[in-house]
Backbone bond lengths (Angstrom), bond angles and torsions (degrees), N, CA, C in turn:
res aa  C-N    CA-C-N  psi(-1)  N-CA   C-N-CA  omega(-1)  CA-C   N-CA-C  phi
1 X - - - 1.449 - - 1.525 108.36 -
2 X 1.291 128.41 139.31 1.334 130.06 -128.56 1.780 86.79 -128.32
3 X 1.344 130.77 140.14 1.645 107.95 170.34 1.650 120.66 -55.35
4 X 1.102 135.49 -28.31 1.175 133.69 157.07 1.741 100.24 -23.68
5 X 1.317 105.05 -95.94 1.592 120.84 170.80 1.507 117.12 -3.13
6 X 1.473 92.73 -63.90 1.743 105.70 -167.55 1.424 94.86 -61.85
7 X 1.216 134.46 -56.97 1.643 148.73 -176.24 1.678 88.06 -35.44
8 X 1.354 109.77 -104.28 1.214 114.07 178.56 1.877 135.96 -11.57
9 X 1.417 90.03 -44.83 1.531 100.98 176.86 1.323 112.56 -76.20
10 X 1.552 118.28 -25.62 1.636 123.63 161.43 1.234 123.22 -64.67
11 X 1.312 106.17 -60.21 1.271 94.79 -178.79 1.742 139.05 -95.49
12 X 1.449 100.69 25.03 1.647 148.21 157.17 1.684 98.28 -62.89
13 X 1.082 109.97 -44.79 1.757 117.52 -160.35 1.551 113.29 84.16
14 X 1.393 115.58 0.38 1.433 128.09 177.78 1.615 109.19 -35.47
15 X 1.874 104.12 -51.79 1.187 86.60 -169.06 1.654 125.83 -82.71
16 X 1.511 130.95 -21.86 1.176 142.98 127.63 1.602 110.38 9.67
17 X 1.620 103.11 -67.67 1.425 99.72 -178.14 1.387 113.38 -94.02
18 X 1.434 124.34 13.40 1.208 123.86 157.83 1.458 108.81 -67.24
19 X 1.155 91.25 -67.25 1.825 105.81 -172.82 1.667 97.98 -49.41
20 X 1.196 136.08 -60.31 1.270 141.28 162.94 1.888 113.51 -14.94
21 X 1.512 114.68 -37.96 1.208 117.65 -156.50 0.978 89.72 -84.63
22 X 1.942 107.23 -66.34 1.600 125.23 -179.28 1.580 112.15 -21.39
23 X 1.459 114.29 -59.29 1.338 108.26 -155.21 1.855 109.14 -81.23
24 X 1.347 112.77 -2.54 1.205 128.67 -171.20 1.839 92.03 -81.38
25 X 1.204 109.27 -44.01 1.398 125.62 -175.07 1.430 116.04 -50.63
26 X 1.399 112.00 -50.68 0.982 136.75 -173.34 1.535 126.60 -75.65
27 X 1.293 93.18 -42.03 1.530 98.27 170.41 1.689 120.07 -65.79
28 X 1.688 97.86 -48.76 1.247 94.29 -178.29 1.539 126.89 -62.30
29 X 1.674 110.29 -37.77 1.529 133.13 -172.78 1.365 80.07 -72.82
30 X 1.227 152.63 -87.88 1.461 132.02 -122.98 1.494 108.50 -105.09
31 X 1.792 122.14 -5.90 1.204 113.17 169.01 1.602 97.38 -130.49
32 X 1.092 127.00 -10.78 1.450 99.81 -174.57 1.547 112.89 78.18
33 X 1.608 115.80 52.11 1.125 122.54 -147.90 1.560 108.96 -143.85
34 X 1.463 131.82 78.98 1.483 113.94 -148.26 1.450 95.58 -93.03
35 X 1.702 108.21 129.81 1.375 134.22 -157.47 1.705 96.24 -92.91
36 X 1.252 104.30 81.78 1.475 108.80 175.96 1.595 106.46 -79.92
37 X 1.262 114.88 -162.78 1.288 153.27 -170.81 2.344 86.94 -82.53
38 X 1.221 90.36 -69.47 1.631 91.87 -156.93 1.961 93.87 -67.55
39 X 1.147 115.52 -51.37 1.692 119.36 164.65 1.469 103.09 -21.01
40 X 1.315 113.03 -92.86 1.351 115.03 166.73 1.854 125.24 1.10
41 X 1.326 89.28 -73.45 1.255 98.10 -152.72 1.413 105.94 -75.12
42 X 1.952 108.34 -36.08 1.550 119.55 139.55 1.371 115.18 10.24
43 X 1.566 91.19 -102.71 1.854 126.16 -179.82 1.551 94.62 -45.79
44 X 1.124 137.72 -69.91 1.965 129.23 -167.26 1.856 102.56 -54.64
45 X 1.196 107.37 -51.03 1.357 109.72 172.28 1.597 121.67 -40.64
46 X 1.536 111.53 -66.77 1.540 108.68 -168.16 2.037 100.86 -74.02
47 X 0.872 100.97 -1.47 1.524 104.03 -171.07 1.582 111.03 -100.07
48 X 1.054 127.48 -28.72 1.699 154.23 131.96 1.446 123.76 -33.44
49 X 1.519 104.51 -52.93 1.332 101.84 -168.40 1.756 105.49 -114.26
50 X 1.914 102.79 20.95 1.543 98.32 158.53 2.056 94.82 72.36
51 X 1.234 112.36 15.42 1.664 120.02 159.32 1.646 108.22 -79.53
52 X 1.129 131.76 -7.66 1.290 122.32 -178.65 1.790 118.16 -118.21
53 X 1.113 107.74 176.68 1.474 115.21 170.18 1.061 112.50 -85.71
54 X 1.407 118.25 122.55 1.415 124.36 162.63 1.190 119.96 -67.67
55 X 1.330 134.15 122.39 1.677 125.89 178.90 1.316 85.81 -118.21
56 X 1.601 156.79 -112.67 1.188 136.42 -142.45 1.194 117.13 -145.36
57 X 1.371 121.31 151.83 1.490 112.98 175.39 1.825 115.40 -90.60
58 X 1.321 115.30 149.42 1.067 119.86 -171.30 1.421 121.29 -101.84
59 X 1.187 105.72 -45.27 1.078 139.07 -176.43 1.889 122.87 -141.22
60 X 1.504 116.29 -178.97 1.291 108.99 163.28 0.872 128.26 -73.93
61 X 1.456 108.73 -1.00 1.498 92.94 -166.93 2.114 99.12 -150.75
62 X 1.420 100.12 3.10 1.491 106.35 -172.96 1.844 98.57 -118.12
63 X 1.524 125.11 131.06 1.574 113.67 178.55 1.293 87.81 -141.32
64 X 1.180 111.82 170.41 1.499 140.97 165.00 1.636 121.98 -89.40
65 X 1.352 125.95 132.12 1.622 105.17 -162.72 1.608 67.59 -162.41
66 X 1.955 97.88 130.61 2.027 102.76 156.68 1.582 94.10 -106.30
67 X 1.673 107.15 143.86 1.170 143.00 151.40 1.117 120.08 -100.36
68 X 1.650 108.35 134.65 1.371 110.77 159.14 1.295 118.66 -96.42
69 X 1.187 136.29 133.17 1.709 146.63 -154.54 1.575 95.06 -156.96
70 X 1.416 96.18 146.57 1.752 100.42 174.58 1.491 128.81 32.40
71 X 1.384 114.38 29.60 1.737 120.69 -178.32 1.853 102.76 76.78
72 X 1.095 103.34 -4.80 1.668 97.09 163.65 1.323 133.15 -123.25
73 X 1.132 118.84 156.77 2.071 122.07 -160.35 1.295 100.44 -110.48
74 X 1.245 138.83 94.61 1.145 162.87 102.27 1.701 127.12 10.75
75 X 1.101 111.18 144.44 1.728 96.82 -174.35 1.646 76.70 -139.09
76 X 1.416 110.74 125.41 1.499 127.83 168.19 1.175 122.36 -109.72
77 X 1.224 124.83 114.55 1.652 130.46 156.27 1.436 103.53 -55.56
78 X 1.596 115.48 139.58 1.423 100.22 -172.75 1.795 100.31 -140.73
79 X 1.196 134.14 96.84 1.878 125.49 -167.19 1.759 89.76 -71.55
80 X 0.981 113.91 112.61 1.485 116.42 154.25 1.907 130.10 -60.31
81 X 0.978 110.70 -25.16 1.828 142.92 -175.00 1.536 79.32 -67.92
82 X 1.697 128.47 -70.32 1.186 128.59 -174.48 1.321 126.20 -79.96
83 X 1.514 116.44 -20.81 1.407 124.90 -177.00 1.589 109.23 64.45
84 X 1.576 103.03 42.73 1.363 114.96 179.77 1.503 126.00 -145.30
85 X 1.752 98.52 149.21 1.807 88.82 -159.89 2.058 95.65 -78.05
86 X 1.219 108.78 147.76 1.445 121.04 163.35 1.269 107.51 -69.52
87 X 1.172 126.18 -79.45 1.589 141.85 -141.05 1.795 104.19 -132.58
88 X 1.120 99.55 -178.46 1.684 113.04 147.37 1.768 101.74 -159.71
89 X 1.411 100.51 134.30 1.262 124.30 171.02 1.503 124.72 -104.03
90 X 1.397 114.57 150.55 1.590 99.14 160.73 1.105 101.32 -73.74
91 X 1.797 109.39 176.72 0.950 156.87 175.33 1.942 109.16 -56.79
92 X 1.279 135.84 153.00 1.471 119.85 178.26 1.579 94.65 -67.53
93 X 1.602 99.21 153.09 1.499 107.73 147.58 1.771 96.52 80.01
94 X 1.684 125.19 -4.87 1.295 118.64 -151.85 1.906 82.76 -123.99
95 X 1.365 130.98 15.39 1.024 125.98 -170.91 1.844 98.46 -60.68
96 X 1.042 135.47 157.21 1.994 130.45 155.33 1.688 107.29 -86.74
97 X 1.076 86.80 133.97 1.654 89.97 158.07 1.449 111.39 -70.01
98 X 1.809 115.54 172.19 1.493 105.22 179.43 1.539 103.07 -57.71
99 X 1.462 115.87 -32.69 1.554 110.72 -150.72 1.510 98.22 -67.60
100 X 0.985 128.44 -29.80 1.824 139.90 166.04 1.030 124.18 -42.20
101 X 1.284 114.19 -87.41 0.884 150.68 167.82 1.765 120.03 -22.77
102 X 1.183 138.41 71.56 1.557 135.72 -153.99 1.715 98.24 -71.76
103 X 1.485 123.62 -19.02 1.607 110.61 -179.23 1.886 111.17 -59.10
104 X 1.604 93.01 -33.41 1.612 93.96 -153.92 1.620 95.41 -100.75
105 X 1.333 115.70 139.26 1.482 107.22 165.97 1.659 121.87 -82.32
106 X 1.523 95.12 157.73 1.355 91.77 -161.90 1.471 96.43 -89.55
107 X 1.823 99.39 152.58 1.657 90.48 -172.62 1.995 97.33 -104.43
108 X 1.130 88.51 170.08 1.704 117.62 -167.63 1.363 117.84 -172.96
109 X 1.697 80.42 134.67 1.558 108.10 -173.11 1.879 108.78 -58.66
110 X 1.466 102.88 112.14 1.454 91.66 168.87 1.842 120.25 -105.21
């Protein structure tokens, strides 16, 4: 992908709804969390109005913030520039092993 490309795909809003997909991805795969319309706006809300934990800033414009949503604590990447969630992470220390973890199969010696 050529900077031309990248240009274009920005200012398309392409990437917006990348990040849009990603974090849809994420919620559901790692919490089981369906990233609606009101979810969304949820997560921008408590993170806006200083409802969440601040864990760190990254950047100017990228921070770390846990939410609690649906009985679970969440670790959100959050771009402020867009007023949009990136990701969702666990929690520290809350990563699953494969054996945990029901997305990933567990591997074994055959």
């Amino acid at each position: 992908m050529g900077m031309a490309d990248v240009k274009d795909r920005a200012r398309s809003g392409q990437k917006a709804r990348d990040i849009e997909t990603h974090a849809h991805q994420r919620f559901g795969l790692r919490f089981d969390i369906e990233w609606t319309p009101e979810v969304r706006k949820l997560v921008v809300w408590l993170i806006q109005t200083g409802r969440s934990k601040f864990i760190e800033k990254q950047s100017n414009s990228i921070s770390l913030h846990q939410v609690h949503i649906q009985g679970k604590d969440v670790v959100v990447v959050y771009d402020k520039i867009r007023a949009q969630v990136v990701t969702a992470l666990y929690p520290e220390g809350e990563w699953p092993t494969l054996e945990s973890d029901p997305t990933n199969p567990t591997l074994t010696n055959s």
